[in-house]
C-alpha positions in Angstrom: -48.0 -25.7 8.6 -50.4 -28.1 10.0 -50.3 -28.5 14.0 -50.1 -32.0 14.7 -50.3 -32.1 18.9 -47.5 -34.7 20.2 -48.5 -37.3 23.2 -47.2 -34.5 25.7 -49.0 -31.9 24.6 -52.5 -33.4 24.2 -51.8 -34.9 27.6 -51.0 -31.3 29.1 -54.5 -30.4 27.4 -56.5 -32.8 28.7 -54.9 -32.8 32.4 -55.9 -28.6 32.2 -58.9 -29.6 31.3 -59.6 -32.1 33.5 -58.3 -29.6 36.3 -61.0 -26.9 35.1 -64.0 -28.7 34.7 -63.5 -30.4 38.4 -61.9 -27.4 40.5 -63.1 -24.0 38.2 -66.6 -24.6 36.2 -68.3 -25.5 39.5 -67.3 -22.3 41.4 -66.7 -19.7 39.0 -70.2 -18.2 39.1 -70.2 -17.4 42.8 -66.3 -16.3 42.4 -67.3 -14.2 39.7 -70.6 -12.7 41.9 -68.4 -12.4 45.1 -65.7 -11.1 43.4 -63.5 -13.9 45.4 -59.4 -14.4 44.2 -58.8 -18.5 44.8 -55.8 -18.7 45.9 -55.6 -22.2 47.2 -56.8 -22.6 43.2 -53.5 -21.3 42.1 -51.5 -23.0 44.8 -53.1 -26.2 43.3 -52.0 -25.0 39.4 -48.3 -24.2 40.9 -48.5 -27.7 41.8 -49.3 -29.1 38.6 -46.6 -27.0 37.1 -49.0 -24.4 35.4 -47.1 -21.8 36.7 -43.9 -22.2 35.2 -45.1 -23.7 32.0 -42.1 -21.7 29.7 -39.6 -22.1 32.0 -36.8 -25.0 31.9 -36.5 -27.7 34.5 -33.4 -26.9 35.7 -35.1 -23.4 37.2 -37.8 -25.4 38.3 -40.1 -24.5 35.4 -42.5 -27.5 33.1 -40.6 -27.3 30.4 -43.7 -27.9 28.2 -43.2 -24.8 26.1 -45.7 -22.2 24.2 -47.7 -24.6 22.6 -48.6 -26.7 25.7 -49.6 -23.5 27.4 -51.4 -21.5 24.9 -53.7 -25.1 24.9 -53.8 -25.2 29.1 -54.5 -22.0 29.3 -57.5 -22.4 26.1 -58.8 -25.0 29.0 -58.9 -22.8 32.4 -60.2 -20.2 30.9 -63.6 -22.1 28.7 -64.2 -22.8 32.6 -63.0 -19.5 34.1 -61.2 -16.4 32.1 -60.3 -14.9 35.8 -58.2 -17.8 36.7 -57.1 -17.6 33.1 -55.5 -14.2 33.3 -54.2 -15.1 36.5 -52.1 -18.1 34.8 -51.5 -16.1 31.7 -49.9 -13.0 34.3 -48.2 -15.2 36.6 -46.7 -17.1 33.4 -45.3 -13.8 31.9 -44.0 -12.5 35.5 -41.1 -15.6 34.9 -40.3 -14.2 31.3 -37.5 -11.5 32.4 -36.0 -13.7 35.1 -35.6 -16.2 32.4 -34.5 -14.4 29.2 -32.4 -11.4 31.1 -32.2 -12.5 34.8 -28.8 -13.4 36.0 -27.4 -16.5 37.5 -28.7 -15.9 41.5 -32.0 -14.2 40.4 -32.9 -16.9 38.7 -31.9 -19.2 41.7 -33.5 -16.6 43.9 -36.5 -16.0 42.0 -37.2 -17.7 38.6 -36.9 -21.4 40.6 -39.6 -21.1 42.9 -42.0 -18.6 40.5 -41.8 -21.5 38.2 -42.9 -24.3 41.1 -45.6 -21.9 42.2 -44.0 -21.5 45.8 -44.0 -17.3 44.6 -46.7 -15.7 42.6 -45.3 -13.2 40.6 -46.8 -10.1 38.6 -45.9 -7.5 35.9 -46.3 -3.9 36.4 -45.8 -1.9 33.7 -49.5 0.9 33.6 -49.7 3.7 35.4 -52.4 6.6 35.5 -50.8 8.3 32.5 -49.0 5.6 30.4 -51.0 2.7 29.0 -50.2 2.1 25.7 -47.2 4.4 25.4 -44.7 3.2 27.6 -42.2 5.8 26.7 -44.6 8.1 29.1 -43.8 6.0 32.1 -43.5 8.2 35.6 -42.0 5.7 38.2 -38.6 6.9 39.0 -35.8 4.7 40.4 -33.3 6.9 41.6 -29.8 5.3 41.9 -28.3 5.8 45.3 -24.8 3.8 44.6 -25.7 0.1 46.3 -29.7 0.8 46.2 -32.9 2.3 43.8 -35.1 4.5 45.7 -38.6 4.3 43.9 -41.2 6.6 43.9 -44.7 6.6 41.5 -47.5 4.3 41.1 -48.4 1.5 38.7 -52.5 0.7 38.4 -54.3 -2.0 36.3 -51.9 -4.7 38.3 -53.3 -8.3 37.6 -53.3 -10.1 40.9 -51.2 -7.6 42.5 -52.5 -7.9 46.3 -51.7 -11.4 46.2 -47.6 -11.0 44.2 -45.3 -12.1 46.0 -42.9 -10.5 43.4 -43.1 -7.8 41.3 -41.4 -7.2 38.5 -41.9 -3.8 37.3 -40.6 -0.6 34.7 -39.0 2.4 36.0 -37.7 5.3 35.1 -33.8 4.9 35.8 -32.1 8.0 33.4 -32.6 11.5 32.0 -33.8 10.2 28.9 -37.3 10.6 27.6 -39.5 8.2 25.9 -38.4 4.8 25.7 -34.7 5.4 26.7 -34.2 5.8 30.0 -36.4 2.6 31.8 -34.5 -0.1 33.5 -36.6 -3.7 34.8 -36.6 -4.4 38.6 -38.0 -7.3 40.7 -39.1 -5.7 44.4 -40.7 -8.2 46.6 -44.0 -8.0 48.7 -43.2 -6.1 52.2 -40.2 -3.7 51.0 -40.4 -1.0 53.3 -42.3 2.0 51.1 -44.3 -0.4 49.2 -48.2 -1.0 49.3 -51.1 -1.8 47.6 -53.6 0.6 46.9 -57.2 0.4 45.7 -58.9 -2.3 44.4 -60.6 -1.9 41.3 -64.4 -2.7 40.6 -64.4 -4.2 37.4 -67.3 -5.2 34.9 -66.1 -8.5 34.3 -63.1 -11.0 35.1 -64.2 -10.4 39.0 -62.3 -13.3 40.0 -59.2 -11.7 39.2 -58.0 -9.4 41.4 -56.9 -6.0 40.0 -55.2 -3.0 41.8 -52.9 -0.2 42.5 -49.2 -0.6 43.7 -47.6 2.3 45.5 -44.2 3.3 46.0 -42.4 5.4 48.5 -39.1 6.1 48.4 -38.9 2.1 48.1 -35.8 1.2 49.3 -35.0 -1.6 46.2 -31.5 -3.5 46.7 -29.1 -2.9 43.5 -29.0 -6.6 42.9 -32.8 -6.9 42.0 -32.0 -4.6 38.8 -33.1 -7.4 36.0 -30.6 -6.7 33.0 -28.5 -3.7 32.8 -29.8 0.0 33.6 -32.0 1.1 30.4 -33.0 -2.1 29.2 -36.4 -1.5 30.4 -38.2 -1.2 27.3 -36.7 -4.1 26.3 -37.5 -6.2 28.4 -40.9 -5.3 28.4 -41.7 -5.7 25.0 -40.0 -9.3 25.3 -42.7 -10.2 28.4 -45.6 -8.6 26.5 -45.0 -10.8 23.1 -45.3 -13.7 25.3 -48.1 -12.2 27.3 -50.1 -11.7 23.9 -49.9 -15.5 23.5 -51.6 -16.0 26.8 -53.8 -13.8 26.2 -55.0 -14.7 22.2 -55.3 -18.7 24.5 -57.7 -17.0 26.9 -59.7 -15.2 24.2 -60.2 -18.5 22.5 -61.3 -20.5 25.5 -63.7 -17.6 26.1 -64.9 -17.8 22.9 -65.3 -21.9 22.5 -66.8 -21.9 25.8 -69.5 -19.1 23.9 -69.6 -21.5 21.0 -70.6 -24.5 22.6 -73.4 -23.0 25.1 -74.7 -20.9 22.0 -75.1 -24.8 20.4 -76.6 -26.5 23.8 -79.0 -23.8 23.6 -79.8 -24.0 20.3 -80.7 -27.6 20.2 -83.1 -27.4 23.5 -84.9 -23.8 23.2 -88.1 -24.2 20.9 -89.7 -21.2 19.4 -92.7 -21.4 16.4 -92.8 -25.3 16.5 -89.0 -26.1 16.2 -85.8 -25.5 18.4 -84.3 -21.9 17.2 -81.1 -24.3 15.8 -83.3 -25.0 12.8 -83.7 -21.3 12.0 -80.8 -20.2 9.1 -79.9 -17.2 11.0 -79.1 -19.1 14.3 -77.2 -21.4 11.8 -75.0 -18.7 10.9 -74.1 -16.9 13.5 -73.0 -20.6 14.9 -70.7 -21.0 11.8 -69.3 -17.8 11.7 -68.2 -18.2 15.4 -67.4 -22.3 14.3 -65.3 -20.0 12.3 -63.5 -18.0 13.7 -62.7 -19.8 16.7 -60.8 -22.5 14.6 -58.7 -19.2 12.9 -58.0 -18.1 16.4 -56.7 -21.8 17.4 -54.5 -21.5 14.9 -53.0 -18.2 15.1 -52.4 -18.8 18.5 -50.8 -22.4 17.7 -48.4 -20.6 15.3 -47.4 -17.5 17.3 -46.7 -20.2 20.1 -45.0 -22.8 17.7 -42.3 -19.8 16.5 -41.7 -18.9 20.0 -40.7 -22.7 20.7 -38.5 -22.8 17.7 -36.8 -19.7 18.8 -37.8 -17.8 15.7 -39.6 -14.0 15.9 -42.9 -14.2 16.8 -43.8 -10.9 17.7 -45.9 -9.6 14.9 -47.5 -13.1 15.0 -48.6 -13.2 18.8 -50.2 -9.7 18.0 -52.0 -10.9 14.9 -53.6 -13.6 17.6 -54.0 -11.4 20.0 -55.9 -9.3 17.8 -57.9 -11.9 16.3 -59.0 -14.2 19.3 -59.9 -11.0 21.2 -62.4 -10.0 18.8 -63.6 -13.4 17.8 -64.2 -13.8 21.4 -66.0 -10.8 21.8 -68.3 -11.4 18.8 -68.9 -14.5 19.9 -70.5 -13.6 23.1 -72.1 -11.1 21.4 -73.5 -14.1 19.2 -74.2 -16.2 22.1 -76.1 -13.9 24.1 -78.2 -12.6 21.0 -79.1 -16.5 20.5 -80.4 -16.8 24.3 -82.4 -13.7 23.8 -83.4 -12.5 27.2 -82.3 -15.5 29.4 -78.7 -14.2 27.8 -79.0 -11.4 29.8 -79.5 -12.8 33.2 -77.0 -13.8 35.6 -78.5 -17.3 35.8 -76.7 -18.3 32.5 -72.6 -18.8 32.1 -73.0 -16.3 28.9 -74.0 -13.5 30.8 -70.2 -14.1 32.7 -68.7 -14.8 29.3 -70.0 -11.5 27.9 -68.4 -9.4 30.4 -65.0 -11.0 31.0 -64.9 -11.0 26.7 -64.7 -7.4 26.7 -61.2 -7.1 28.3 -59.5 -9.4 26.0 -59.2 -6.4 23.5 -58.0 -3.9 25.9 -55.0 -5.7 28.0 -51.8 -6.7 26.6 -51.8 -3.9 24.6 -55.2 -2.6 22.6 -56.6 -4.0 19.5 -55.3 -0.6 18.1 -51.9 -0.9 19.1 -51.6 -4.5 17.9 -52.4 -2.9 14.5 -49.9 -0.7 14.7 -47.2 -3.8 15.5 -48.6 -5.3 13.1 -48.7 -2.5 10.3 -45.4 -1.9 11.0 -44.0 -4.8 10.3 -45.0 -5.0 6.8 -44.4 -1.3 6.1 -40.7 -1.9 7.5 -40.0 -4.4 5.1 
């Protein structure tokens, strides 16, 4: 079906935009270099209602729904995929508040996550369950009016600067995927800290870390849902996280596309600028390409999640695609500014790096394959 933008949502694109070229493209090479989290940047987003983009108005949220935001978030991150991820985290930290939250949580929690006045963050990795998490360790023990929680979760976007966390736990006896319940603990609950920081090769903007818990003393009330709906709930957030992060892999990779052009037209080799060459031409249409396939993969996954239909095999299919596209079309981009490419005095040499986890959070490009195989093997 053809994806006709409306007034609002065009207007949404071009205010993210706007908001990216003027507060993110100018600083995101010495953020990236200094490793430096802006968090008077995301202040300024929760202000603009980035935030809260899937939520309703009447808990504080935009309203503007998944299509608006898959095209915002397409915006921050051709200027910067750290604040990107940021956006794309901060959005999915509202999504069990809203679909499994109850009336005072979402009055407590959801309402001021959405205006930005909270910054919230998932937490669902720890050392020994990434992709499989039926082999989650964090136990919530239930003490009657309380959950005491021991463990630790790692890989935690922006989790030094949460001011909620909404994390799995281990509640029951069960094994695998039985057994996990969903709970929102807030920043400076006795027992909880954050732990070490991790050095990444890319996205150094975005701050990554370890959250540790110790005998957390969690109040029975911030249980989101009823005791082993964890999995569920988790799955729900990371469909709509996959659509954040498919919008992310396509800004990276437009923002590949159009410096790989730039370049092309001004960088002269044999008498003529390399764009003249056929092999420069192609590598420029096949990342033309698949760029406009990612677009609209991530357009449809978002459109079925604002119609309330399924969308889960559909957000992994863009996550899957844009991921890769993105990362072959920095490969691309770099390869057409030969050595320069490779030097931190040119935006690809960022794009390259922060390309590389597109494929690996939010679930693997192996385990969207298996969402997806599964799909059409089940019916």
């Amino acid at each position: 079906m053809p994806h006709q933008l409306n007034a609002e949502q065009e207007m949404i694109r071009l205010m993210a935009r706007d908001f990216a070229r003027k507060e993110l493209e100018p600083y995101a090479a010495e953020r990236d270099r200094e490793g430096i989290f802006p968090l008077d940047v995301v202040k300024k987003m929760g202000d603009l209602g980035f935030l809260g983009m899937m939520v309703p108005p009447e808990y504080g949220g935009a309203g503007a729904g998944a299509v608006s935001y898959c095209l915002a978030v397409q915006e921050i991150a051709y200027s910067c995929a750290s604040t990107a991820v940021t956006m794309s985290v901060a959005n999915l930290s509202t999504e069990p508040l809203l679909k499994f939250g109850d009336e005072s949580q979402k009055r407590r929690y959801l309402e001021r996550l959405a205006r930005g006045e909270l910054l919230g963050c998932f937490a669902l990795t720890e050392p020994g369950a990434g992709s499989d998490p039926g082999s989650l360790r964090l136990r919530a023990e239930d003490r009657g009016d309380h959950f005491l929680l021991n463990g630790t979760k790692v890989f935690i976007t922006h989790g030094a600067y949460a001011d909620v966390v909404n994390l799995i736990a281990r509640t029951g006896p069960d094994k695998g995927n039985k057994g996990l319940s969903a709970f929102i603990v807030e920043r400076g609950t006795p027992g909880f800290r954050v732990g070490a920081t991790e050095k990444k090769m890319g996205l150094r903007a975005s701050n990554t870390v370890e959250l540790v818990f110790e005998d957390c003393k969690v109040p029975r009330e911030n249980l989101v849902g009823r005791p082993g709906l964890g999995f569920t709930i988790a799955m729900t957030a990371l469909d709509s996280g996959r659509i954040g992060i498919a919008s992310q892999a396509t800004g990276i990779a437009r923002a590949c596309l159009d410096e790989a052009v730039a370049y092309a037209r001004q960088r002269r080799q044999f008498g003529r600028t390399i764009g003249s060459f056929q092999a420069i031409q192609w590598m420029i249409a096949d990342m033309a390409t698949s760029i406009e396939a990612s677009h609209l993969l991530t357009l449809e996954a978002a459109r079925s999640k604002d119609l309330g239909l399924p969308f889960t095999s559909q957000a992994s299919m863009a996550k899957l695609f844009a991921s890769e596209t993105a990362n072959k079309a920095a490969y691309h981009c770099l390869q057409i500014h030969g050595g320069y490419g490779y030097t931190m005095d040119f935006k690809v040499e960022r794009l390259y790096r922060d390309a590389r986890a597109t494929t690996i959070y939010e679930g693997t490009s192996e385990i969207q394959r298996l969402v997806i195989a599964r799909r059409f093997l089940k019916e």
